[in-house]
N, C-alpha and C positions, 0 to 999 in steps of 0.2 A: 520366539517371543520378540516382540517391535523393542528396539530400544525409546520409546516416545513416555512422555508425564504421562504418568497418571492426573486424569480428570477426577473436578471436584463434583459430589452426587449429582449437583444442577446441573452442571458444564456437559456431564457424560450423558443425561438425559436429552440437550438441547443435541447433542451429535447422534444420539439415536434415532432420535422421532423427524428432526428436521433435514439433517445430514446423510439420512442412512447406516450408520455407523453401527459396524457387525463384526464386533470381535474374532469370531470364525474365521470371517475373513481377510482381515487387516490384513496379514502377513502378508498372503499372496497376494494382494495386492500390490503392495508395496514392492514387493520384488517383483512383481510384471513391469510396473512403471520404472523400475530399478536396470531389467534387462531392456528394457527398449531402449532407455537413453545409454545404456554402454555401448547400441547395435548402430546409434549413428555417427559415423565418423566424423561428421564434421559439428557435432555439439560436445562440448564440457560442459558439463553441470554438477553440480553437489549432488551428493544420493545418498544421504546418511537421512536413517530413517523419520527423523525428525522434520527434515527440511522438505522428502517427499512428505511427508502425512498432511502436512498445511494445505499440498496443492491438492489431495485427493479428497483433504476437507469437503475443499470449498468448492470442489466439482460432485459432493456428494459421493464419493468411492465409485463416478465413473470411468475407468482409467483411460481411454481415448478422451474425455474431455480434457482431462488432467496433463495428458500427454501436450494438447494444443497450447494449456495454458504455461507449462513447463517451458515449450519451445518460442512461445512468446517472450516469454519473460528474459528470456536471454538473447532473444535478436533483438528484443528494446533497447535493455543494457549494449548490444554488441552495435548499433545503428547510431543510438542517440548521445555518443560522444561528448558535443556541444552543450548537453544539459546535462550530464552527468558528471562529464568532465574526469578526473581520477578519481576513485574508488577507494583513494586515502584516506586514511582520521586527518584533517590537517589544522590548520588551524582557523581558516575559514566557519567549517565545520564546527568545531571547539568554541570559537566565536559566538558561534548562531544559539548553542545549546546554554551560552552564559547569558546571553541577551535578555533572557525574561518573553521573548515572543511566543514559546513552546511550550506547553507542559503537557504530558501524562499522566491524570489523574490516578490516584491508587486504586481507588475502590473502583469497581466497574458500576454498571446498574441492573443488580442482583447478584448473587454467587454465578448464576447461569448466563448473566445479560452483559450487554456489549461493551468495549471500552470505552473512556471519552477522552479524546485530547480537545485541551483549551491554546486557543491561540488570540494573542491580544498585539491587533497590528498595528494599531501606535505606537508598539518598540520596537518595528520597523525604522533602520535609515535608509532612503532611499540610496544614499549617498556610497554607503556599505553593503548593503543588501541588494543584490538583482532580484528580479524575478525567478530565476535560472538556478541562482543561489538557494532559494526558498525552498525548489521544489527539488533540488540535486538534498538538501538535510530531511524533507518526507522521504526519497527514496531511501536513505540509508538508516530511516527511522523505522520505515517499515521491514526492510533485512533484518533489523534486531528483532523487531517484533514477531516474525516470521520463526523465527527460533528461541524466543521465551514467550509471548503470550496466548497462552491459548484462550480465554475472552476475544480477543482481537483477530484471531482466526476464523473460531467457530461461531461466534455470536455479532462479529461485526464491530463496528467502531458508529461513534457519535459523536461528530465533529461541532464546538461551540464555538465561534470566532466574531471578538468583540473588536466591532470598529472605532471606538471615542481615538479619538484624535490622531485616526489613520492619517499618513502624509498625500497629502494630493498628488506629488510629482508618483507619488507610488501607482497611483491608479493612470496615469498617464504614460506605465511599463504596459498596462494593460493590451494583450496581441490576441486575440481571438483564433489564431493560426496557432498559435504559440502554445494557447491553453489545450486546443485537442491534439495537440503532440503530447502536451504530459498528462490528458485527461484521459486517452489511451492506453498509458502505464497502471494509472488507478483502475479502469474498468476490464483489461483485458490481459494483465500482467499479474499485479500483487493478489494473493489469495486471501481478499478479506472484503468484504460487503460495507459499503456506506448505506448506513442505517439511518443519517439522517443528520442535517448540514444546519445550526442554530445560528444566525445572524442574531448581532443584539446590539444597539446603538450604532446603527447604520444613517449619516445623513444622506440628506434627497440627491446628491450627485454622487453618493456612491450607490443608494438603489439603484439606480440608472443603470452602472457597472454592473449589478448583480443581475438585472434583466436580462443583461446581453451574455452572462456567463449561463442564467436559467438555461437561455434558446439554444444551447449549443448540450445540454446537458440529459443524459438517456432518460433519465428519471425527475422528471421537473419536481413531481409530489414532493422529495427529500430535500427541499429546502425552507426552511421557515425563516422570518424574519420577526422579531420582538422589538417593541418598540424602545422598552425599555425591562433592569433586569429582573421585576415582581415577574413579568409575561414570562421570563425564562424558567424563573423558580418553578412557577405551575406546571410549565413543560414537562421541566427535568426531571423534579424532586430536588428538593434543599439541598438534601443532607447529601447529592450527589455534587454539589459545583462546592468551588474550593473555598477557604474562608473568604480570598479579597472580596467573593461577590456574595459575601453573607452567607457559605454553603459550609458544609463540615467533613469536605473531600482532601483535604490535607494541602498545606500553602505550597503557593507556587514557588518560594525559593527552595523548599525540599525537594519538588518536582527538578526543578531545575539541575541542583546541585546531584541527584539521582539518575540525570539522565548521563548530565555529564560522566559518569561514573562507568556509567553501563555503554556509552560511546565506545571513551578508552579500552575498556576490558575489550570490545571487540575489535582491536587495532590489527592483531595479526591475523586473523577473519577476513575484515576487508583487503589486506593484502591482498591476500591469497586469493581474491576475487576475481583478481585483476587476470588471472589465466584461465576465465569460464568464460564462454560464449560461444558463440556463430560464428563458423567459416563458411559466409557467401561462398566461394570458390568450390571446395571441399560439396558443400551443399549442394551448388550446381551439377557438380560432376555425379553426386549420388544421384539426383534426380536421373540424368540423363541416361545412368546406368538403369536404373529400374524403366524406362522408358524401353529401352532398349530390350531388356529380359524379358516384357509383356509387349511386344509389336500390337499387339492384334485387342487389345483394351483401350479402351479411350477413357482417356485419365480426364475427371471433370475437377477445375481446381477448387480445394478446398478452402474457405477460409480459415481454415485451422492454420494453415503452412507460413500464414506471416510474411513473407516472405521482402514483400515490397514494402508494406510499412506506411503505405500513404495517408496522411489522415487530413489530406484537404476535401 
């Protein structure tokens, strides 16, 4: 028996029909992707049933997909250092979650449908806030969510992010190198589907901005812009967006004060993170050995293997 939540009637429907999701065979699964990553030496990774299930989710329970996205997800964390920085609660961190920039919403949209986090970047300081900063509190937003929400897993997430009185110097952080390093981590790392990207009081020189982040993005369709927040209401549904924008999804100071909560509680979590990843070295040398035991195959490289990481 998987140690994983139980799914609510919807939730477990959306994982059967969309997911593939076959009770029969959960387990063995789970421990196939369970012994492969004990069998390489040079990966650490979490393997409590919980944390594989997210990835086998969101590969649909096929376990070589699951395996690539596994091993992504920790050459990202073991590579990208300079964005990620320490994998402490600190206070940086603890900062960003009291700032009012961030909320996740309570209710999803439906028992079975996807989460929404709101982000309002006018409570951006540029001055405080990096770029680098922003997206080092989604990485460690999304670890939580990876191991409490299943909405956010299996049904994806809906992102709403109101611009009214974004800081200009903020949009002059803007690196288009910079955004497919970490635009990479969201499409080929974390186990959860962007469902769909809500702009809402955006001025013409941050359109502009959003152009050039559209052209760079797999999926142009999933982003909308509103000109203002009636077009959002229509979008979303009311009673989904939180009271400040006239919605009856619960205010953003309990979001706020909720997350923060649920940060802390994960303190000794992220610790202990800090001893998971990728040994380049270790990795190399397996490779060369499997090279070596098959002479006479010509190994074609996979994009699964990650390895290099280049997203220019």
């Amino acid at each position: 028996m998987a140690k994983i939540r139980s799914l609510v009637p919807e939730l477990a429907e959306v994982a059967r029909t969309q997911l593939c999701e076959d009770p029969s065979s959960m387990v063995a699964k789970i421990e196939a992707l369970r012994t492969w990553i004990s069998e390489q030496n040079y990966l650490e990774a979490r393997t409590d049933d919980q944390f594989l299930v997210a990835f086998l989710r969101f590969c649909h329970w096929d376990v070589e997909e699951a395996k690539k996205r596994v091993l992504f997800y920790y050459t990202y964390k073991s590579k990208e250092r300079e964005l990620l920085k320490s994998r402490l609660v600190d206070d940086k961190l603890l900062e960003l979650a009291r700032s009012g920039i961030f909320a996740t919403l309570p209710k999803p949209i439906g028992p079975g449908g996807p989460r929404i986090h709101y982000t309002r970047m006018g409570h951006i300081e540029p001055s405080k806030h990096s770029v680098s900063d922003i997206f080092r509190f989604h990485a460690f937003r999304a670890e939580v969510e990876i191991n409490t929400d299943d909405n956010w897993n299996i049904s994806g997430v809906v992102e709403i992010i109101d611009f009214t009185k974004i800081p200009y110097s903020l949009l002059l952080q803007f690196d288009p190198g910079m955004f497919k390093r970490m635009n990479a981590f969201l499409e080929h790392g974390i186990p959860a589907n962007l469902v769909a990207t809500h702009i809402v009081n955006a001025s013409r020189e941050t359109q502009f901005v959003l152009g050039l982040v559209r052209n760079v993005m797999k999926q142009k369709e999933l982003l909308h812009i509103h000109s203002n927040v009636e077009s959002l209401q229509k979008a979303i549904g009311k009673e989904y967006l939180p009271v400040e924008m006239g919605g009856e999804n619960g205010s953003l100071a309990d979001a706020m004060t909720r997350y923060e909560t649920q940060l802390t509680s994960f303190s000794t979590y992220f610790k202990e993170d800090e001893r998971y990843g990728v040994d380049e070295k270790l990795r190399a040398a397996s490779e060369r050995e499997q090279d070596r035991a098959a002479p006479l195959v010509t190994v074609v490289p996979n994009d699964g293997t990650f390895r290099k990481l280049n997203f220019d």
